[in-house]
C-alpha positions as CSV (number, residue, x, y, z in Angstrom):
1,X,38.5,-13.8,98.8
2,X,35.4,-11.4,97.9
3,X,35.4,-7.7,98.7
4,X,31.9,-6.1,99.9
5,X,31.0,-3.7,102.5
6,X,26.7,-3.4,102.6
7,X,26.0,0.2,103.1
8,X,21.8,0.8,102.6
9,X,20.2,4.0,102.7
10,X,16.6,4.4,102.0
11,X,14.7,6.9,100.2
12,X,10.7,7.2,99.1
13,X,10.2,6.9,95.5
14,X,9.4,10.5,93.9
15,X,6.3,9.1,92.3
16,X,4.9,6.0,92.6
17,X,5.0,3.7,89.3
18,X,2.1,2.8,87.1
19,X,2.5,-0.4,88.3
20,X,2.9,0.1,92.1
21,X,1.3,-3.2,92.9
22,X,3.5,-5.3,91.8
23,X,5.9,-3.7,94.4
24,X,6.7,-6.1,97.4
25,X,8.9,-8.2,99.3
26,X,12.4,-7.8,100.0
27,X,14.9,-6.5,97.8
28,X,18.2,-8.9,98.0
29,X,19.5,-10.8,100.9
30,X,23.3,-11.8,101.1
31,X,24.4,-14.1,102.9
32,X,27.8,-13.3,105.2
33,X,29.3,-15.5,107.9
34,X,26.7,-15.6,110.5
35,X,24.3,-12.7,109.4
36,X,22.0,-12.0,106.8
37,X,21.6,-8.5,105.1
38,X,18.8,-7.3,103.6
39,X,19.0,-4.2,101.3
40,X,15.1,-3.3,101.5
41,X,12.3,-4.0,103.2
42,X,8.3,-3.5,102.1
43,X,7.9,0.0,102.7
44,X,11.0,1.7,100.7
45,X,13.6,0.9,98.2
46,X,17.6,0.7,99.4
47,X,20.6,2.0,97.6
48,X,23.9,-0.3,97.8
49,X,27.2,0.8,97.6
50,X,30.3,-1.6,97.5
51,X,33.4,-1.0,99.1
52,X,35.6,-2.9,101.5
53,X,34.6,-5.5,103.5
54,X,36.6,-8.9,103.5
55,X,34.9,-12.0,103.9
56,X,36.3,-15.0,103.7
57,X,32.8,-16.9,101.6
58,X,29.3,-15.5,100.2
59,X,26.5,-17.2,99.3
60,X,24.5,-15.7,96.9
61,X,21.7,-18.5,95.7
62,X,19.5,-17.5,92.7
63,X,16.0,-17.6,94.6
64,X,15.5,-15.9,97.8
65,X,12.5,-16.8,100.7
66,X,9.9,-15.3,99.5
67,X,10.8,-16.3,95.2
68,X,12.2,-13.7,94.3
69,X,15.4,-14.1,92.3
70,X,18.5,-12.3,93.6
71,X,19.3,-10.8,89.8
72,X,15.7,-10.1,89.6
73,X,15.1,-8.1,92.9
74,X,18.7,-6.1,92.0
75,X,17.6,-5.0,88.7
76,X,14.0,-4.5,90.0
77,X,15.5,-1.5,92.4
78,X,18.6,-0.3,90.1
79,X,21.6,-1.7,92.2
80,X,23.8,-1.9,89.3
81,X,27.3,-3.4,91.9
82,X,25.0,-6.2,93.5
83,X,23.6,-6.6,89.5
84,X,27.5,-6.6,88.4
85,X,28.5,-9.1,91.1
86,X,25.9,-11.4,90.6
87,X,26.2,-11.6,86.9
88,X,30.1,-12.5,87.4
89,X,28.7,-15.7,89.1
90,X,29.1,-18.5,86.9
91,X,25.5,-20.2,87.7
92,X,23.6,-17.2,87.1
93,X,20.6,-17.1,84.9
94,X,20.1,-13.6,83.5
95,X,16.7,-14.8,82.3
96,X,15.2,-16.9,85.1
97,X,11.8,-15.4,86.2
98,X,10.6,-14.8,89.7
99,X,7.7,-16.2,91.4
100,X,5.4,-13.4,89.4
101,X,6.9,-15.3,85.8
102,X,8.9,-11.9,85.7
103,X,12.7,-11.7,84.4
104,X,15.6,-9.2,85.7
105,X,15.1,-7.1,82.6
106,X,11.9,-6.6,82.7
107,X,12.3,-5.4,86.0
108,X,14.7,-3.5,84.8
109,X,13.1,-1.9,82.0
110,X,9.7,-1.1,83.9
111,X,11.4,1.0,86.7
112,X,13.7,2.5,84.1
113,X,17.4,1.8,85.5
114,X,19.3,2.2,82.1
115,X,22.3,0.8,83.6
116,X,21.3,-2.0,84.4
117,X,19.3,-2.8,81.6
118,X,22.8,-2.3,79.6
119,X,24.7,-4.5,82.1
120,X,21.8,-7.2,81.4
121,X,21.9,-7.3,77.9
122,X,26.1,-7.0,77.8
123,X,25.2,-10.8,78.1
124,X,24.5,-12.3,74.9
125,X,22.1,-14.8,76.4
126,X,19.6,-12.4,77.8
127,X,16.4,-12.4,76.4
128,X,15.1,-9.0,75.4
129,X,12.0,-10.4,74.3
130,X,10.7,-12.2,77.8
131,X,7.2,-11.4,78.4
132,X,5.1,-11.6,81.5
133,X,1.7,-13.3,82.1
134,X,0.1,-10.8,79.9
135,X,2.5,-10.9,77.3
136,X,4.3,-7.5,77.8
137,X,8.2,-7.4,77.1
138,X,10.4,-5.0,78.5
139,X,10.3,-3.2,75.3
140,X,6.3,-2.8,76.1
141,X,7.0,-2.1,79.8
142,X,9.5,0.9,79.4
143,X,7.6,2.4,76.7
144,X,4.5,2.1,79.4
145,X,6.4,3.9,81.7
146,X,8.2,6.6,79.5
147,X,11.3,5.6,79.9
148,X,13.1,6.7,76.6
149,X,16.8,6.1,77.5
150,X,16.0,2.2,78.4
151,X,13.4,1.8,74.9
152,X,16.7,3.1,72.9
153,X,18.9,0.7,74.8
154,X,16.7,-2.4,74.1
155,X,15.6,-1.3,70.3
156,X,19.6,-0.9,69.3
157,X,19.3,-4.8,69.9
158,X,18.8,-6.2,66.9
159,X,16.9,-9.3,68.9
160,X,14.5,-6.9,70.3
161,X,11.0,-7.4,68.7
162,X,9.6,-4.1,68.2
163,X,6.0,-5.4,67.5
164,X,5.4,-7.5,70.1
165,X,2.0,-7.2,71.3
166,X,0.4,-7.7,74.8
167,X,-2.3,-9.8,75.4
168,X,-4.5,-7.0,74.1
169,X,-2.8,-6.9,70.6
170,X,-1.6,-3.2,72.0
171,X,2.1,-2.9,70.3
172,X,4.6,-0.4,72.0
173,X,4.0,1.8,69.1
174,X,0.0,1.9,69.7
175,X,1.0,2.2,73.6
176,X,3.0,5.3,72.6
177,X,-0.1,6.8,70.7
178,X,-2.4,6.1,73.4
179,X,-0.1,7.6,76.1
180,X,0.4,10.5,73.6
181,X,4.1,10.1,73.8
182,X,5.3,11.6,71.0
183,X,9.2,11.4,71.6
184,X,9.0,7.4,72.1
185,X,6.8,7.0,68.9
186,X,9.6,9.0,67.3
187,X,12.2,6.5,68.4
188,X,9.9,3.0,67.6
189,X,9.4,4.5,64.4
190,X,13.5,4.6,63.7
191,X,13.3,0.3,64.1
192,X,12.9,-0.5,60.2
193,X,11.1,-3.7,61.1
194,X,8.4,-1.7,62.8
195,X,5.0,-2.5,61.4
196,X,3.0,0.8,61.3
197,X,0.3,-0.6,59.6
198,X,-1.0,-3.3,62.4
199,X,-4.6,-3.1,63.1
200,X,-5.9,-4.2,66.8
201,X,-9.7,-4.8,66.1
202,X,-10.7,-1.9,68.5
203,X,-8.8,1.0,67.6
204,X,-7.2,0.4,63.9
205,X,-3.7,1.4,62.9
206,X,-1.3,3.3,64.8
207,X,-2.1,6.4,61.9
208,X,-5.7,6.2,62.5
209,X,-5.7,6.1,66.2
210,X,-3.5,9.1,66.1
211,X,-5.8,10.9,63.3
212,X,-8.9,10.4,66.2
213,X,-6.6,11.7,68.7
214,X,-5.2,14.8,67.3
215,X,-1.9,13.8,67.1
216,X,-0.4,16.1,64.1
217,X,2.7,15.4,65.0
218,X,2.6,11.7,65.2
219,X,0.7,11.8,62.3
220,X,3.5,13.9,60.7
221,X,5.9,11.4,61.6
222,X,4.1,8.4,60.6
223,X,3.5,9.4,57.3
224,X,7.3,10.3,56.5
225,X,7.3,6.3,56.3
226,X,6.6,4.9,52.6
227,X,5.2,1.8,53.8
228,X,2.5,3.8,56.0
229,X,-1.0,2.7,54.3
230,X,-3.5,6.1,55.3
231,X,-6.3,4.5,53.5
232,X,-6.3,1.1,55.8
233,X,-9.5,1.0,57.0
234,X,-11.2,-0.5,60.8
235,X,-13.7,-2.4,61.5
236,X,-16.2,0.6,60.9
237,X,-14.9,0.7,57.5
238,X,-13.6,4.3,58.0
239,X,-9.8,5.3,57.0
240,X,-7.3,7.7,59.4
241,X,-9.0,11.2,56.9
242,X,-12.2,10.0,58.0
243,X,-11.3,9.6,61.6
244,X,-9.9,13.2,61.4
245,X,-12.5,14.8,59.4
246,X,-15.3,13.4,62.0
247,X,-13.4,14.6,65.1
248,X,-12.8,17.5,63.2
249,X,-9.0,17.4,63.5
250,X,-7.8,20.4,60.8
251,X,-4.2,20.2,61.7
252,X,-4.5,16.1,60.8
253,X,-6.7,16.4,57.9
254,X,-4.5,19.3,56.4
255,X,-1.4,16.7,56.9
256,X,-2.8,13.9,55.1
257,X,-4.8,15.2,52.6
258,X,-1.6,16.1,50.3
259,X,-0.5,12.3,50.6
260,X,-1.4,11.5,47.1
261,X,-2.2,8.1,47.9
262,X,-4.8,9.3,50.4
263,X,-8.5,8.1,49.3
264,X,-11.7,10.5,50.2
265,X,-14.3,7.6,48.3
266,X,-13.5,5.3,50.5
267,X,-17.0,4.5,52.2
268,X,-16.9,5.4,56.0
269,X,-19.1,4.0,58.5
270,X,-22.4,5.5,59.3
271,X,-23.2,5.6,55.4
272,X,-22.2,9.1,55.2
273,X,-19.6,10.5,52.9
274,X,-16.5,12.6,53.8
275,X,-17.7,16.0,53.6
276,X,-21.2,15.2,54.7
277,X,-19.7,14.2,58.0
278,X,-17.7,17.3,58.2
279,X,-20.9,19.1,57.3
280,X,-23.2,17.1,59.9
281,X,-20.7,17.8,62.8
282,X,-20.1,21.9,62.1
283,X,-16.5,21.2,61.3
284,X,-16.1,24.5,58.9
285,X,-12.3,24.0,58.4
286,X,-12.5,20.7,57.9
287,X,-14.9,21.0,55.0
288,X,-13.1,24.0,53.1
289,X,-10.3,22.1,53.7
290,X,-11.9,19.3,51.7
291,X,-13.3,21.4,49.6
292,X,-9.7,22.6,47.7
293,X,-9.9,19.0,46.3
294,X,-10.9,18.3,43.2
295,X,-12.1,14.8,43.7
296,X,-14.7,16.1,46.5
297,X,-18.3,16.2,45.4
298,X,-19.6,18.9,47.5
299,X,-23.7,18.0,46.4
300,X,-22.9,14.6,46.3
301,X,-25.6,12.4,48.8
302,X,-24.7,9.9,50.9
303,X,-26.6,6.4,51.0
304,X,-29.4,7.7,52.2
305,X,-29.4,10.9,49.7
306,X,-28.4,13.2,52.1
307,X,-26.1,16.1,50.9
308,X,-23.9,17.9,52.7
309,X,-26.2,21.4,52.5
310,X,-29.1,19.2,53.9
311,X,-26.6,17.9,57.2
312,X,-25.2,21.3,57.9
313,X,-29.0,22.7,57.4
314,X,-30.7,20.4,59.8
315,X,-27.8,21.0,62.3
316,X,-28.1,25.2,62.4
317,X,-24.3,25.5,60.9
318,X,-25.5,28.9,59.2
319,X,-22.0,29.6,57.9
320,X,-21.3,26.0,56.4
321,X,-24.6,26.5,54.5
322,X,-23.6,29.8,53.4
323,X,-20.1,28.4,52.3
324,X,-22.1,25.5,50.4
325,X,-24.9,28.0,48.9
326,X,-21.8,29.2,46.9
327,X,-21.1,26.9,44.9
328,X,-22.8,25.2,42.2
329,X,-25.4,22.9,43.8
330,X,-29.1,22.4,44.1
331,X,-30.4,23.9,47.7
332,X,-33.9,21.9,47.0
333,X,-31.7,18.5,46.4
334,X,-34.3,16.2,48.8
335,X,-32.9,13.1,50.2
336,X,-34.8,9.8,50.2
337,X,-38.0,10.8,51.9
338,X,-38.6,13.9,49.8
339,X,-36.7,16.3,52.9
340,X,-35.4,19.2,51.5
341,X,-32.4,21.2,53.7
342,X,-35.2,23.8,54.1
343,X,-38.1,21.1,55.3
344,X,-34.8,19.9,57.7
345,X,-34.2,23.2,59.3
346,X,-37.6,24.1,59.8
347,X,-38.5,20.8,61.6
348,X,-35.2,21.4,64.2
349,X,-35.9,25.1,64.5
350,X,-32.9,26.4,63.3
351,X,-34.6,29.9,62.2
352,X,-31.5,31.7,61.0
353,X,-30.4,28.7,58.3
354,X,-34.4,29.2,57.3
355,X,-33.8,33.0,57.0
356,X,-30.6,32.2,54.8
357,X,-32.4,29.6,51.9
358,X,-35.4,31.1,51.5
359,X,-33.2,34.1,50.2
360,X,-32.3,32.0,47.2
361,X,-34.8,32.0,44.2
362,X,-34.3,28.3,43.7
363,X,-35.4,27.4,46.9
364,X,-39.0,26.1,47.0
365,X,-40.5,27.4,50.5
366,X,-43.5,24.9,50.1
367,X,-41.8,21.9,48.7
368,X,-43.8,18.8,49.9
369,X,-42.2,15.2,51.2
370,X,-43.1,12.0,50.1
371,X,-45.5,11.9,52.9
372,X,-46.7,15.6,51.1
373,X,-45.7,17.4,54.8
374,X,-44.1,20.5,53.6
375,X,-41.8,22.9,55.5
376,X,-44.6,24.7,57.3
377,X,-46.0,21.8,58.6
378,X,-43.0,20.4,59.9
379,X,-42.5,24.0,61.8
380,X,-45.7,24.0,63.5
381,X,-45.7,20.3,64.4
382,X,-42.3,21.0,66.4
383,X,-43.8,24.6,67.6
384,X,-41.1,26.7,66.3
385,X,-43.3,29.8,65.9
386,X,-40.2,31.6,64.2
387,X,-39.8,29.4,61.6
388,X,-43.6,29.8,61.2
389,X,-44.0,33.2,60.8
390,X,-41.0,33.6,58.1
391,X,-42.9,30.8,56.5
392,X,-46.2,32.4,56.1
393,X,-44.6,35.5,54.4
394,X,-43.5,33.1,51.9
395,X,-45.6,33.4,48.3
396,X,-47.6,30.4,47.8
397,X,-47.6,29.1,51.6
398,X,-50.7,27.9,52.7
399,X,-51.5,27.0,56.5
400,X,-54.7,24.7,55.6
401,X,-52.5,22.1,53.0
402,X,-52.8,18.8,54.7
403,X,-50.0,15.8,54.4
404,X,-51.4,12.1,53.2
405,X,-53.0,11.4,56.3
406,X,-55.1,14.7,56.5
407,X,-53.0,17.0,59.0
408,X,-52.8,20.3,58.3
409,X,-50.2,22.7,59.9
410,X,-53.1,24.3,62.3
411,X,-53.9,20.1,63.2
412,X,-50.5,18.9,63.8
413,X,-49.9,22.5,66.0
414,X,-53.1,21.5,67.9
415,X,-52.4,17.8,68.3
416,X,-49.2,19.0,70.3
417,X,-50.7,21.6,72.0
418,X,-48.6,24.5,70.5
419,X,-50.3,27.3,71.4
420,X,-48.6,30.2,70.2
421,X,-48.3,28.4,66.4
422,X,-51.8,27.5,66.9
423,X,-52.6,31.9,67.4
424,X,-50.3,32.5,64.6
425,X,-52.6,30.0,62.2
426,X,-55.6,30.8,62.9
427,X,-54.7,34.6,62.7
428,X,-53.8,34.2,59.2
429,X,-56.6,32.0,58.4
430,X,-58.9,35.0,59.8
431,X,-57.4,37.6,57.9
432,X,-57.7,35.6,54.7
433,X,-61.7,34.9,55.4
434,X,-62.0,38.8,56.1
435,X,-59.9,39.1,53.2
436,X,-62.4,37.0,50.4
C-alpha cells in the first residue's frame, strides 16, 4: 500500500537559465488506477507535494513517452518527494541518461536544486562525474550557472573530478574566471587536487587568464597556492606579469611582482620587453611599478632595439618620457634603423614629447637614420608644422640636408603637398639667402 496525494501548482521561472533550450517536454507522469498525472507541461515548471492519497498499485517505469527518465525529469525541476520516492524503488538507475545522454544530476546540478543533488549522491552509485555530449559534468554545469551551494555539495565528494574539462578543454576553474565568479573560484581552489596550472591553447592558465582580466582578487587567491607556476607561459610566449603589464592591470602587477619566483626576462610575444610594453601602451603605473625592481633594465631594447624612451616617445606619453629622462639612460639610444625617440616623435607629431627632449643637452636635434632622414625631415614629410618650427630653432638644423635618395625636408613637404611646412621652409631658406 503507497501513500501519494498529486497536488501541482505552477509558477514562471524568475529568470530563464543559461541553458533555456534544453527546457522541454513533460516533467513526470505517474501512473494511478485509471488516470495519468502529469506534474508539468511545456510552458511552466510544477511543484509536487506528497500527502495522503491511498492507492492500492503505482507504476512508476524509468523512461516516460517522450525519453525522458522519471529520476531525470524530477531532479531536472527540484521535486525532491517524487526524487525520494523514486530512488526507494529497487530498479532505479540513479545514473541512466535521458534521450539528450543527460543524467538526473546533471539535471540537478544545472538548475541548482541542492537537495536533490544531496539526495542523489546519498547513493553511493551515482556518478558525479557523468558528462553530457559535450563533455560537461555537473561539476562544470553548476559552476556555469553559479550555483555555489550545489559546486560545494559535489566537490566534498571525493569522486568528484575537479578538472574535468568540456569539449573545449574549459575546466570549472577557467569557467569561473571567465564568468568572473570570484566566490566559486574560491571554493574550486579549496579541492587540493585542483590543477591551477592547466593551459587550454587559447587562453593559458587560470592565473594568466585572470592577470588579462583584472581579476586582483582571483589572482590574490591563486597565488596563495605553492604549486601556482606565474611564469607558465601561452602560446604567445608571454607569462600572467606580461599579460597584466600589457592590459595595464596595476592592482595585478603590484600582486605578482613580490612573488619571488616571478620572472620579468622571460621573452613576451611581440618581441618587446616588459617595460617597453608598459611604455608603448602609456601604462604609467605599471612601469614605475616595474621600475622599483632591481632586475628591470629601464634602457634596455627590445629585439628590434627599441627602448622603452623611444616607445613612450613615438606614442606622445610626455610624462612616461619625463619619468624615463630621469634616470640614467641615453635619450639618443637609436634602434635598429638609426630612429632616435626624438626622430620618432617628430614623425607621429607628438610636439609636446619634442618640446621635452630637445631640452636635454645630450639630445642630438639633427641626428640622421640609416637612410640619413633626420628629425626635421621626418616632421615635414608627415606635415606637422609644430614639430617643424621647434626644429628650425634648433642650432645646427638645416632645412636643405637631403636623405640617401636626395629628399630634402622642403621635397618630401612638397611631394605630400604640405603646404603650410612647405611656407615655413622656404621662409627660412629666404631669410638665410637675404641673410649671406
Amino acid at each position: 500500500m503507497i501513500t501519494l496525494t498529486t497536488a501541482i501548482s505552477r509558477y514562471s521561472p524568475k529568470s530563464p537559465p543559461r541553458h533555456g533550450k534544453l527546457y522541454s517536454g513533460v516533467l513526470v507522469s505517474i501512473k494511478l488506477p485509471g488516470s495519468t498525472v502529469y506534474t508539468s507541461d511545456y510552458f511552466g515548471k510544477a511543484k509536487i507535494v506528497a500527502s495522503s492519497v491511498k492507492m492500492e498499485s503505482s507504476v512508476i517505469s524509468q523512461k516516460g513517452s517522450m525519453g525522458n527518465t522519471r529520476l531525470g525529469c524530477a531532479a531536472r525541476h527540484g521535486q525532491e518527494e517524487v526524487v525520494k520516492m523514486l530512488l526507494a524503488q529497487d530498479d532505479i538507475d540513479p545514473n541512466k541518461r535521458d534521450i539528450r545522454g543527460l543524467t538526473p544530476l546533471w539535471w540537478a546540478a544545472l538548475n541548482g536544486h541542492e537537495g536533490v543533488v544531496k539526495m542523489l549522491l546519498s547513493r553511493g552509485d551515482t556518478n558525479p562525474n557523468s558528462s553530457d555530449p559535450f563533455d560537461r559534468t555537473p561539476l562544470w554545469m553548476a559552476v556555469s550557472d553559479g550555483h555555489e551551494g550545489v559546486v560545494k555539495i559535489l566537490l566534498e565528494r571525493n569522486n568528484t573530478d575537479p578538472n574535468w574539462f568540456d569539449q573545449y578543454n574549459v575546466t570549472p576553474l577557467e569557467l569561473a574566471i571567465l564568468n568572473e565568479d570570484q566566490g566559486l573560484v574560491k571554493i574550486l581552489l579549496g579541492r587540493d587536487d585542483i590543477d591551477p596550472n592547466w593551459s587550454w591553447s587559447t587562453k593559458g592558465t587560470a592565473l594568466m587568464m585572470a592577470a588579462r582580466k583584472g581579476q586582483e582578487g582571483v589572482v590574490k587567491l591563486l597565488l596563495e597556492r605553492d604549486d601556482v607556476d606565474p611564469n607558465k607561459l601561452d602560446k604567445d610566449n608571454q607569462t600572467a606579469l606580461w599579460c597584466a603589464a600589457y592590459h595595464g592591470h596595476e592592482g595585478v602587477v603590484k600582486a605578482l611582482l613580490p612573488r619571488d619566483n616571478v620572472s620579468i626576462d622571460t621573452p613576451g610575444g611581440y618581441n618587446q620587453i616588459l617595460l617597453s610594453w608598459a611604455a608603448n601602451n602609456g601604462h604609467e603605473g605599471v612601469m614605475k611599478l616595474l621600475l622599483h625592481r632591481d632586475d628591470v633594465n629601464s634602457d634596455g631594447p627590445d629585439e628590434i632595439g627599441k627602448t622603452p624612451l623611444l616607445l613612450a616617445a613615438q606614442t606622445g606619453h610626455k610624462r612616461l618620457v619625463k619619468a624615463l629622462l630621469k634616470l640614467e639612460i641615453d635619450p639618443d639610444r637609436p634602434d635598429e634603423c638609426g630612429r632616435t625617440p626624438l626622430s620618432k616623435a617628430a614623425e607621429n607629431g607628438k610636439e609636446e614629447v619634442v618640446k621635452i627632449l630637445l631640452e636635454w643637452d645630450n639630445v642630438s636635434p639633427d641626428k640622421p637614420d640609416k637612410d640619413g632622414q633626420r628629425p626635421l625631415w621626418w616632421a615635414a614629410r608627415n606635415g606637422h608644422e609644430g614639430v617643424v618650427r621647434l626644429l628650425l630653432e634648433q642650432e645646427g638644423v638645416s632645412n636643405n640636408k637631403p636623405n640617401r635618395y636626395g629628399q630634402t625636408p622642403l621635397s618630401i613637404a612638397a611631394r605630400y603637398g604640405h603646404v603650410g611646412v612647405i611656407s615655413l621652409l622656404q621662409s627660412l631658406a629666404d631669410a638665410t639667402h637675404r641673410t649671406t
